[in-house]
KOLDO-255371 format. One record per residue: residue in three letters; residue number from 1; x, y, z of N, C-alpha, C, O in turn. Coordinates in nm, 3 decimals, m for minus. Example, Ala and Ser with C-alpha at 12.3 -4.5 7.8 and 13.67 -1.06 7.14 Angstrom:
BEGIN
{residu ALA	num 1	n.east 1.319	n.north m0.569	n.up 0.780	ca.east 1.230	ca.north m0.450	ca.up 0.780	c.east 1.320	c.north m0.330	c.up 0.780	o.east 1.424	o.north m0.332	o.up 0.846}
{residu SER	num 2	n.east 1.285	n.north m0.225	n.up 0.708	ca.east 1.367	ca.north m0.106	ca.up 0.714	c.east 1.290	c.north 0.003	c.up 0.787	o.east 1.341	o.north 0.114	o.up 0.804}
This chain:
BEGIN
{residu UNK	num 1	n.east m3.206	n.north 0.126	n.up m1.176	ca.east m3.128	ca.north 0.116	ca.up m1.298	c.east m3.178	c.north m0.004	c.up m1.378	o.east m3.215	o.north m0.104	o.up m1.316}
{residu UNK	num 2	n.east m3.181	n.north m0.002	n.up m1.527	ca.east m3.207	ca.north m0.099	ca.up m1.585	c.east m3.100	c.north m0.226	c.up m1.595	o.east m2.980	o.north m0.220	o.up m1.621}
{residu UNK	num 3	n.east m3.183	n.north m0.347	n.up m1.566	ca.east m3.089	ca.north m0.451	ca.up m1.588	c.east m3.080	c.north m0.489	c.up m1.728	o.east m3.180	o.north m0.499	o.up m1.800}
{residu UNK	num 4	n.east m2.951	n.north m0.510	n.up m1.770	ca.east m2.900	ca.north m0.506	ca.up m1.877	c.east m2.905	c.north m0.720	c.up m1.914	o.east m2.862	o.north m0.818	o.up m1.855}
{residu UNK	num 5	n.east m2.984	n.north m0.695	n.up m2.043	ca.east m3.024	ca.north m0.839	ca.up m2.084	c.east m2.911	c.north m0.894	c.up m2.151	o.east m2.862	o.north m0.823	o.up m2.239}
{residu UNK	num 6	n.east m2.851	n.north m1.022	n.up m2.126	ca.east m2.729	ca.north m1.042	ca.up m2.190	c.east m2.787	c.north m1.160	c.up m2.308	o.east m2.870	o.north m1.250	o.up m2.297}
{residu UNK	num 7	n.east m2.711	n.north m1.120	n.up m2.409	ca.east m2.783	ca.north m1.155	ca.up m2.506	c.east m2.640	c.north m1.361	c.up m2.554	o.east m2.531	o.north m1.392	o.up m2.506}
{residu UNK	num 8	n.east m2.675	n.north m1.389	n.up m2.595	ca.east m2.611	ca.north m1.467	ca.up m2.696	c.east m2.443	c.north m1.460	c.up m2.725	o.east m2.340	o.north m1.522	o.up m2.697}
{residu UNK	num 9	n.east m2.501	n.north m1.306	n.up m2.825	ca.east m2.367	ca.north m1.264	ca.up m2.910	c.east m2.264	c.north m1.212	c.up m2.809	o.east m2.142	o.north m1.221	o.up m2.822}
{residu UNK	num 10	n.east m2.358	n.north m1.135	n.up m2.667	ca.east m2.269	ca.north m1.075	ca.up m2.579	c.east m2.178	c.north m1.197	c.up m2.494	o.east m2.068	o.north m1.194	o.up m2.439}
{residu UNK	num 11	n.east m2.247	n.north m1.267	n.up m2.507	ca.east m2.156	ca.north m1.379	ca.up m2.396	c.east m2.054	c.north m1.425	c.up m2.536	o.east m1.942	o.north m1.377	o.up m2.522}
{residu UNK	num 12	n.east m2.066	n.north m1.497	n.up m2.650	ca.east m2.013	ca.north m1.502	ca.up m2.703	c.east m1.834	c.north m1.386	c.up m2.718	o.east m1.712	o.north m1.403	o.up m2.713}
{residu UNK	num 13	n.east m1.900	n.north m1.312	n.up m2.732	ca.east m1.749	ca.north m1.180	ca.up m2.734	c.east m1.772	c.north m1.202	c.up m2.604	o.east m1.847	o.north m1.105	o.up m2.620}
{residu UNK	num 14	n.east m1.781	n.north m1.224	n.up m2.517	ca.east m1.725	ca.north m1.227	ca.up m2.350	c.east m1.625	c.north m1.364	c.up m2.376	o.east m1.511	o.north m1.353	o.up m2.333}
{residu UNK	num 15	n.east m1.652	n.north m1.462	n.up m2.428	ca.east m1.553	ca.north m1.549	ca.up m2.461	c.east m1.446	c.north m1.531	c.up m2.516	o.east m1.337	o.north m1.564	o.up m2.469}
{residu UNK	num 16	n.east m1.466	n.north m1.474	n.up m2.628	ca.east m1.411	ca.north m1.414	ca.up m2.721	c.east m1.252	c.north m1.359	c.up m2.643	o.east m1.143	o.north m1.417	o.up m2.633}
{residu UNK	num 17	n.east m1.294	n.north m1.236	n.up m2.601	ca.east m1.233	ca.north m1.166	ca.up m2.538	c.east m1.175	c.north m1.207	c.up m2.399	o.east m1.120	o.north m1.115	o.up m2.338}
{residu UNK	num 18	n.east m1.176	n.north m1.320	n.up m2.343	ca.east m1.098	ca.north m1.450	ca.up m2.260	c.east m1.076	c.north m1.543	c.up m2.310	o.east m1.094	o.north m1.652	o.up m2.255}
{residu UNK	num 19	n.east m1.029	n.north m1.531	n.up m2.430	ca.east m1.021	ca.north m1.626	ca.up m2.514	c.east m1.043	c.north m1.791	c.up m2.487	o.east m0.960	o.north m1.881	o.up m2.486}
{residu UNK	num 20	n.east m1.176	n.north m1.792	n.up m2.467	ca.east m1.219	ca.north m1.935	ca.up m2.403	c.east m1.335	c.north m1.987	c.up m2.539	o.east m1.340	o.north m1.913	o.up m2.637}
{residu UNK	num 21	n.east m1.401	n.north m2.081	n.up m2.538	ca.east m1.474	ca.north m2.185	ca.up m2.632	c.east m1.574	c.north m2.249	c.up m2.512	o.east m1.552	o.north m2.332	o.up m2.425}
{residu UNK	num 22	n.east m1.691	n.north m2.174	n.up m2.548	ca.east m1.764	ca.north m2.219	ca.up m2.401	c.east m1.888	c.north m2.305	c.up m2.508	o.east m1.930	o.north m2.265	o.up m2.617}
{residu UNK	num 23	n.east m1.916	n.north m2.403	n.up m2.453	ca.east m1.994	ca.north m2.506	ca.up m2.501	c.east m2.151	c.north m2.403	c.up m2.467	o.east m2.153	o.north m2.297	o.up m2.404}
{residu UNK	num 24	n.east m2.252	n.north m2.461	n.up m2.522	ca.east m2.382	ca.north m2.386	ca.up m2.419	c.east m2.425	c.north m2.409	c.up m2.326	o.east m2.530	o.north m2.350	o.up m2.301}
{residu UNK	num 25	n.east m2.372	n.north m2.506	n.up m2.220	ca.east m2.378	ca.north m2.553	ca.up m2.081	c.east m2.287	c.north m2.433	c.up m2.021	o.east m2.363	o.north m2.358	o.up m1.959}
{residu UNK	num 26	n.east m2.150	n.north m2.384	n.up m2.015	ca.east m2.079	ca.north m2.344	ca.up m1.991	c.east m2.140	c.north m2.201	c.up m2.032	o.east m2.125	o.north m2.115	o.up m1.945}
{residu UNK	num 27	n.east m2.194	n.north m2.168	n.up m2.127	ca.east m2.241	ca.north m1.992	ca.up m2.185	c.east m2.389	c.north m1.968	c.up m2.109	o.east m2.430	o.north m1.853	o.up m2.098}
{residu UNK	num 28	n.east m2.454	n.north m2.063	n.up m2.066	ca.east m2.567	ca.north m2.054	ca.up m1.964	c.east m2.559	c.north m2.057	c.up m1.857	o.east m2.651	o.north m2.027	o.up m1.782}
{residu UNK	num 29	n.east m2.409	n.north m2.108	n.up m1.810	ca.east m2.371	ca.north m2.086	ca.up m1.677	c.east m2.358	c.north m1.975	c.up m1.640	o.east m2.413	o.north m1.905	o.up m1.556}
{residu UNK	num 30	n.east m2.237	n.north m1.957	n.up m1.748	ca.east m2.180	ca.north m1.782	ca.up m1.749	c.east m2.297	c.north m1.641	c.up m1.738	o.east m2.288	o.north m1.537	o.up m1.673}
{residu UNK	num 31	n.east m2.367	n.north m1.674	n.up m1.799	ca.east m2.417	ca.north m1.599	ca.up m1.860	c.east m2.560	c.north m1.609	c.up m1.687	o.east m2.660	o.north m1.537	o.up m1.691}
{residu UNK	num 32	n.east m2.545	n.north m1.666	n.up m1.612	ca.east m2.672	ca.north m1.669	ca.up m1.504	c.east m2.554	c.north m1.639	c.up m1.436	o.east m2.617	o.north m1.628	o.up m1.331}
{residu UNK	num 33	n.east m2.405	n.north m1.609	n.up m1.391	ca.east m2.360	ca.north m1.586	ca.up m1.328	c.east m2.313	c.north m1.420	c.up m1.317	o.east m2.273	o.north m1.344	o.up m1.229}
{residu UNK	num 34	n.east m2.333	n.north m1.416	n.up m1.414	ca.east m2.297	ca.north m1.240	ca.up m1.502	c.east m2.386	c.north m1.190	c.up m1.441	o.east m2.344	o.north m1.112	o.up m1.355}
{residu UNK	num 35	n.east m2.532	n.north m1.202	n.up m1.448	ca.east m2.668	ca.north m1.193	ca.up m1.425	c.east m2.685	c.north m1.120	c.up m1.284	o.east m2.736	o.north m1.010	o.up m1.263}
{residu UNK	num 36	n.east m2.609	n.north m1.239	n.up m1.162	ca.east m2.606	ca.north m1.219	ca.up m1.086	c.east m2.552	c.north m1.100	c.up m1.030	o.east m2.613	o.north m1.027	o.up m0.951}
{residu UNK	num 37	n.east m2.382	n.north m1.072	n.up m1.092	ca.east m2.318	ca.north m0.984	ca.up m1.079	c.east m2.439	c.north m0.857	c.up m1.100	o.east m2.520	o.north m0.824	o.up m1.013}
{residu UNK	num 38	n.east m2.432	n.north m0.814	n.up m1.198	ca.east m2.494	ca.north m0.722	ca.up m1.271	c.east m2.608	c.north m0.712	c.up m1.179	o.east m2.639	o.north m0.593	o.up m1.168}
{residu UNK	num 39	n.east m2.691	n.north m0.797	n.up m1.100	ca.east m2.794	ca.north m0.761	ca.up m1.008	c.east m2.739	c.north m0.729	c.up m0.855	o.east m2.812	o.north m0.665	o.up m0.779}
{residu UNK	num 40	n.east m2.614	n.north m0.773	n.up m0.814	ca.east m2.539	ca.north m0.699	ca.up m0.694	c.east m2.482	c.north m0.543	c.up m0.745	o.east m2.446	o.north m0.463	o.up m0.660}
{residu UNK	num 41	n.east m2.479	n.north m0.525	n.up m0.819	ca.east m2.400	ca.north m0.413	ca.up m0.868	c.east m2.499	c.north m0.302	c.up m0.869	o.east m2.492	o.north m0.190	o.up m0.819}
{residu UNK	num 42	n.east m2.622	n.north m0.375	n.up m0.958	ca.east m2.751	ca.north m0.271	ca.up m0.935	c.east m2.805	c.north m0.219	c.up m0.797	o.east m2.839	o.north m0.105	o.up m0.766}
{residu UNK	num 43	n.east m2.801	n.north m0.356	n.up m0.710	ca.east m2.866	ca.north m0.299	ca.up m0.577	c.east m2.753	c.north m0.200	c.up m0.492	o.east m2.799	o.north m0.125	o.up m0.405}
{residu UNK	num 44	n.east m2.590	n.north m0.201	n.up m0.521	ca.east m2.523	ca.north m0.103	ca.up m0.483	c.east m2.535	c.north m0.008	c.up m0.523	o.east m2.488	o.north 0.069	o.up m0.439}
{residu UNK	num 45	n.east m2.585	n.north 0.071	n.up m0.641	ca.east m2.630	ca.north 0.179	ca.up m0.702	c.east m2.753	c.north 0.229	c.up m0.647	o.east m2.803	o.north 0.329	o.up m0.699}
{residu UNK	num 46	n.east m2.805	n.north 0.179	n.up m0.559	ca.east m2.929	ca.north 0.181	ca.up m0.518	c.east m2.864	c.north 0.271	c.up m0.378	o.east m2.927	o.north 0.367	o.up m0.333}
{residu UNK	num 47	n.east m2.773	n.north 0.239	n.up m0.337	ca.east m2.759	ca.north 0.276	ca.up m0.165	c.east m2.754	c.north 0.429	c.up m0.199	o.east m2.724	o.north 0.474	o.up m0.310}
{residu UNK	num 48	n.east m2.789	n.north 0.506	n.up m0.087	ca.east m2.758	ca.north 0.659	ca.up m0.097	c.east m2.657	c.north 0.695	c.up m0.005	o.east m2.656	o.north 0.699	o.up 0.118}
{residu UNK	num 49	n.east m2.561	n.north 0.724	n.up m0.100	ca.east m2.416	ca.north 0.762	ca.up m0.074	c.east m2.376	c.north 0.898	c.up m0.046	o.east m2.261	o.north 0.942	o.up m0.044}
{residu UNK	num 50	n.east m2.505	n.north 0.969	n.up m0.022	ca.east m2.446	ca.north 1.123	ca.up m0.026	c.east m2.441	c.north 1.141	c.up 0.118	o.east m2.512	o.north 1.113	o.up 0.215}
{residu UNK	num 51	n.east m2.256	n.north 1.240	n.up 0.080	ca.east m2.178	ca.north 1.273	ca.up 0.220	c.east m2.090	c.north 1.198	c.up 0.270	o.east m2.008	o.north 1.214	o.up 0.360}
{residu UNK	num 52	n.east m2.122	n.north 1.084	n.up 0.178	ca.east m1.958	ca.north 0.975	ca.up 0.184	c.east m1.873	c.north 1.041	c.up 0.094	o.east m1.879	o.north 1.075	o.up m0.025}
{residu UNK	num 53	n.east m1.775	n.north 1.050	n.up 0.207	ca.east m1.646	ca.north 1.058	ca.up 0.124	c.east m1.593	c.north 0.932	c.up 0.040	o.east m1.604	o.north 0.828	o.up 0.105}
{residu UNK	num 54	n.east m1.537	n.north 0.913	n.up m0.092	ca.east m1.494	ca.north 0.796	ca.up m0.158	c.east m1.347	c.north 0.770	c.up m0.078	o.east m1.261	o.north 0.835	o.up m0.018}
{residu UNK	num 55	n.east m1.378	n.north 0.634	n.up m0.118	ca.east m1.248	ca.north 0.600	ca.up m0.029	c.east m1.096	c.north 0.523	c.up m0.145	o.east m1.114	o.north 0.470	o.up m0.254}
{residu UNK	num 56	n.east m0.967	n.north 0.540	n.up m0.080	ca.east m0.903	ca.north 0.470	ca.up m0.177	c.east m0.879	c.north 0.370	c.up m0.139	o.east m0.837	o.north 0.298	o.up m0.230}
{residu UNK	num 57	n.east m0.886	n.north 0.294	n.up 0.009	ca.east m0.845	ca.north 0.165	ca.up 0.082	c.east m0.949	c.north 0.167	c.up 0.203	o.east m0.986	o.north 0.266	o.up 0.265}
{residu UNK	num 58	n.east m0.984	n.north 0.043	n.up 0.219	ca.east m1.110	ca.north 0.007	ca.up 0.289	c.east m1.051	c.north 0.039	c.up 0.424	o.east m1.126	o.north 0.091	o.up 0.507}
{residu UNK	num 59	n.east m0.900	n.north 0.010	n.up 0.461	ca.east m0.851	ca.north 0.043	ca.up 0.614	c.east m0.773	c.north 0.177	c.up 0.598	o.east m0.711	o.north 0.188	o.up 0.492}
{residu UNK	num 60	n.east m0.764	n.north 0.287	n.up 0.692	ca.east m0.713	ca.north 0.395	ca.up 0.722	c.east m0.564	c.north 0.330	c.up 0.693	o.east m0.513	o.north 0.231	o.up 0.745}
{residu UNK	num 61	n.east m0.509	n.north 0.422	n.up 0.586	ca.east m0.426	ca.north 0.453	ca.up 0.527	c.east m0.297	c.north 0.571	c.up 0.598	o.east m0.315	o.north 0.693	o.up 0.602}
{residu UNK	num 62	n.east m0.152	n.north 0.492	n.up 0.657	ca.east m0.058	ca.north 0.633	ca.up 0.702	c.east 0.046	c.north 0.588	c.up 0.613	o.east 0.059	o.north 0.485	o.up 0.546}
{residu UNK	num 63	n.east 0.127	n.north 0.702	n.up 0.633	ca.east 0.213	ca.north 0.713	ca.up 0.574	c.east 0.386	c.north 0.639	c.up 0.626	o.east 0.476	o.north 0.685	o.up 0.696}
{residu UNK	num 64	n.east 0.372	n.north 0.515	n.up 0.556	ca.east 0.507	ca.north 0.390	ca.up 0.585	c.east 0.588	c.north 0.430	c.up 0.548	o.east 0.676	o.north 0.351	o.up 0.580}
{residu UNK	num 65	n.east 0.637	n.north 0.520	n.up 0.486	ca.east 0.773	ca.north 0.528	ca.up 0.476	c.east 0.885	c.north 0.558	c.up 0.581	o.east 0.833	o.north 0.589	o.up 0.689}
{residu UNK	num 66	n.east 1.039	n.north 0.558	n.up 0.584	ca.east 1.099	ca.north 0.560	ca.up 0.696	c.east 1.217	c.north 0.623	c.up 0.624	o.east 1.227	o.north 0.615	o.up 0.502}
{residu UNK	num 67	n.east 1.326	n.north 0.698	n.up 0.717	ca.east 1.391	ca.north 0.757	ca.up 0.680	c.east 1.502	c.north 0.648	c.up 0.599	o.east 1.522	o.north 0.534	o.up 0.639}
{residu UNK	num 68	n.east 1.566	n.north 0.704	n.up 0.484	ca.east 1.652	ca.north 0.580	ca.up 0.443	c.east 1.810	c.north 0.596	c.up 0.497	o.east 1.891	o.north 0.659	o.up 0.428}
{residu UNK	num 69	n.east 1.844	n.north 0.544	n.up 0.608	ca.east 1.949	ca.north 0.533	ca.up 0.675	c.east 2.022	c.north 0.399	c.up 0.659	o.east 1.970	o.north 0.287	o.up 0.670}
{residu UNK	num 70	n.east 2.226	n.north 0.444	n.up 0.616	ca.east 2.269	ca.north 0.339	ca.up 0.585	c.east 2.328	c.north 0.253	c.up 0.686	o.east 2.439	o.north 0.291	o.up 0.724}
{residu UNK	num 71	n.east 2.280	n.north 0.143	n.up 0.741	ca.east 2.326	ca.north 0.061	ca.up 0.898	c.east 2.462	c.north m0.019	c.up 0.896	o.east 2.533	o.north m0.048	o.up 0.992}
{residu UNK	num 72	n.east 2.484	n.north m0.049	n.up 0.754	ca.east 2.613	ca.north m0.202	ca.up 0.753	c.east 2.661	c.north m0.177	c.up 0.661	o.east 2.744	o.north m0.260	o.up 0.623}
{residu UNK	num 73	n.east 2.638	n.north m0.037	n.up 0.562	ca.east 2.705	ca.north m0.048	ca.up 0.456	c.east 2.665	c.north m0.154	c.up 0.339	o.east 2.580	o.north m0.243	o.up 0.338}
{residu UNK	num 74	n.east 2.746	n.north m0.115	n.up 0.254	ca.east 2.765	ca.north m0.211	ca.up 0.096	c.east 2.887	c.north m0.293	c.up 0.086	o.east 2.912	o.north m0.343	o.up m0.024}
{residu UNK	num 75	n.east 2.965	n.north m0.312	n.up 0.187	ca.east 3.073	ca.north m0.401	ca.up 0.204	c.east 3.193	c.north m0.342	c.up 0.074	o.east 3.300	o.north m0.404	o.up 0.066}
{residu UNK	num 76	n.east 3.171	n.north m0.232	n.up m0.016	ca.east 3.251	ca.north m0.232	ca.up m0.082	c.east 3.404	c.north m0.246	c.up m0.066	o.east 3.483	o.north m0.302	o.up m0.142}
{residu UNK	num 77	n.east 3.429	n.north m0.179	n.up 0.056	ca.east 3.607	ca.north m0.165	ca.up 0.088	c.east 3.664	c.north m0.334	c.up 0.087	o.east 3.778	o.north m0.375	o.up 0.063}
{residu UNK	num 78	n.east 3.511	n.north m0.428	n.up 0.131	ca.east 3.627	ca.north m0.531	ca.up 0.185	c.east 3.620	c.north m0.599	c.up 0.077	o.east 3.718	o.north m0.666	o.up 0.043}
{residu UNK	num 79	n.east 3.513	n.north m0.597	n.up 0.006	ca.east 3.483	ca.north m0.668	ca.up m0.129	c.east 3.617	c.north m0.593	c.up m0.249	o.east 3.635	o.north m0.659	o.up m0.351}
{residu UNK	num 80	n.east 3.689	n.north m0.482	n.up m0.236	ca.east 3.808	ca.north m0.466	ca.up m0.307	c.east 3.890	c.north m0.459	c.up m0.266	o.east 3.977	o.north m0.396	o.up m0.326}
{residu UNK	num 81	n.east 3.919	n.north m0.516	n.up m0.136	ca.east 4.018	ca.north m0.583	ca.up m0.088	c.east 4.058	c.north m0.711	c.up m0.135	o.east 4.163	o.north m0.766	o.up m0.103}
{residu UNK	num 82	n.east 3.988	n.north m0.748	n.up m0.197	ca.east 3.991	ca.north m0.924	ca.up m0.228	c.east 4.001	c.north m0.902	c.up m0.365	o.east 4.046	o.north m0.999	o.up m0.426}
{residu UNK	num 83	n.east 3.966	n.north m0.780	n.up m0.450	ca.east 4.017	ca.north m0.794	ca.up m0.563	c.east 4.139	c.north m0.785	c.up m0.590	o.east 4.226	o.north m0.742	o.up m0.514}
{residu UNK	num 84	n.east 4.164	n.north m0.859	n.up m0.783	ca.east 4.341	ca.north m0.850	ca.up m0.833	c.east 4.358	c.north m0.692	c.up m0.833	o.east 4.455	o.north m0.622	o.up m0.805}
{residu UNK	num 85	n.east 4.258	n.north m0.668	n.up m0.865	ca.east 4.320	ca.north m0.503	ca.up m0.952	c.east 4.173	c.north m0.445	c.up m0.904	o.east 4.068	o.north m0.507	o.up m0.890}
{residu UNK	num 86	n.east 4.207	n.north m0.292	n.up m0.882	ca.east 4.101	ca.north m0.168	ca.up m0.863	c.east 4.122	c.north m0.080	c.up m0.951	o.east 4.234	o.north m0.058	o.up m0.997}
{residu UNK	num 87	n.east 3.998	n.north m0.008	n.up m0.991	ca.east 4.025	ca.north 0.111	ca.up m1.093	c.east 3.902	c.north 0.200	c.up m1.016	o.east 3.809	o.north 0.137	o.up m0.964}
{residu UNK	num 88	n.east 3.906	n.north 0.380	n.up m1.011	ca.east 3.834	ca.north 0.409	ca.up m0.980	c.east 3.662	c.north 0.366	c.up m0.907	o.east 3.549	o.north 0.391	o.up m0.950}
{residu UNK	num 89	n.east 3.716	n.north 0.284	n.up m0.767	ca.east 3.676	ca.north 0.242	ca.up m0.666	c.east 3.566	c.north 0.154	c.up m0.699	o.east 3.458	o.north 0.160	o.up m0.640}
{residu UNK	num 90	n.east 3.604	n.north 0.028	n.up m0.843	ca.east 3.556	ca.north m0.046	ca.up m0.858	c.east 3.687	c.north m0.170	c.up m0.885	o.east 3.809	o.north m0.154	o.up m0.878}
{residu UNK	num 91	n.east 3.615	n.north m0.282	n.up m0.913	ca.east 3.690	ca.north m0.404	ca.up m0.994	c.east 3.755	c.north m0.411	c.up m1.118	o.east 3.716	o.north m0.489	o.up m1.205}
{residu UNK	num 92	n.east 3.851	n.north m0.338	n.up m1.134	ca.east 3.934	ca.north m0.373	ca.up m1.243	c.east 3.963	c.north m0.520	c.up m1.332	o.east 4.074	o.north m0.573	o.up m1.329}
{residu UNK	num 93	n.east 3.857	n.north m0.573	n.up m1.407	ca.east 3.852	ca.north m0.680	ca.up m1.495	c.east 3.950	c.north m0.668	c.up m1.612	o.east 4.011	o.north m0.564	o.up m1.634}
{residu UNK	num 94	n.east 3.969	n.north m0.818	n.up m1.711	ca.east 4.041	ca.north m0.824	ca.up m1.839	c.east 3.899	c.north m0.792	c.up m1.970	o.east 3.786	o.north m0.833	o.up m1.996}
{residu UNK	num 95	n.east 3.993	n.north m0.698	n.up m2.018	ca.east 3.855	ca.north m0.646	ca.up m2.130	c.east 3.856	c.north m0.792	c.up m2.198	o.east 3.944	o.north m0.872	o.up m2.229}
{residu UNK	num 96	n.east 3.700	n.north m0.788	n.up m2.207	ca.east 3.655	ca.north m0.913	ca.up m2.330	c.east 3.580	c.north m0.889	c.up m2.414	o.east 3.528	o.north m0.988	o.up m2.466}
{residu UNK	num 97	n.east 3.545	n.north m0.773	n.up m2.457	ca.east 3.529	ca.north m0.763	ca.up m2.614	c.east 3.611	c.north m0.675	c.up m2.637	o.east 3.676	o.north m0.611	o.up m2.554}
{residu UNK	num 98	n.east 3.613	n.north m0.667	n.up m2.762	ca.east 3.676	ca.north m0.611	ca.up m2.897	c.east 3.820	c.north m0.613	c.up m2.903	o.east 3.883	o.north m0.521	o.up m2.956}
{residu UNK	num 99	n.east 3.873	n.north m0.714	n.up m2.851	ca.east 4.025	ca.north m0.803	ca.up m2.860	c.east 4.053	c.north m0.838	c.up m3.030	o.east 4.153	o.north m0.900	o.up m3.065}
């Protein structure tokens, strides 16, 4: 694959677009570090992958879920026990708006 030459303007809008202010110490850094990337990336394009299956998670993947069973409850009965007032098996409050 061709390696892709990063130019100036491209590192520039790479700033840009991280909205950072890179001095040219900092855009020659970047810009030999990009480099690098872009040359690991190439030599992975290189491997021959045929007959691999793609994967979605590097470790074997089951299925966590668990049945949803209720153990202790929601405490509601005792929690309206302690209320002043109940209204259809909630807390009966004093209205505060539109007094």
């Amino acid at each position: 694959m061709k390696q892709i030459e990063l130019t100036d303007e491209m590192m520039e809008y790479v700033g840009i677009l991280a909205k950072l202010e890179l001095s040219p110490q900092e855009m020659d850094a970047g810009r030999k570090d990009m480099e690098e990337m872009l040359d690991y990336i190439n030599q992975l394009d290189e491997l021959d992958t045929t007959g691999i299956e793609p994967l979605s998670h590097v470790f074997p993947m089951t299925n966590v879920f668990r049945e949803d069973v209720v153990e202790n409850g929601d405490g509601a009965t005792d929690t309206l026990k302690n209320a002043p007032a109940e209204k259809s098996g909630g807390i009966k409050a004093p209205k505060t708006i539109g007094e």
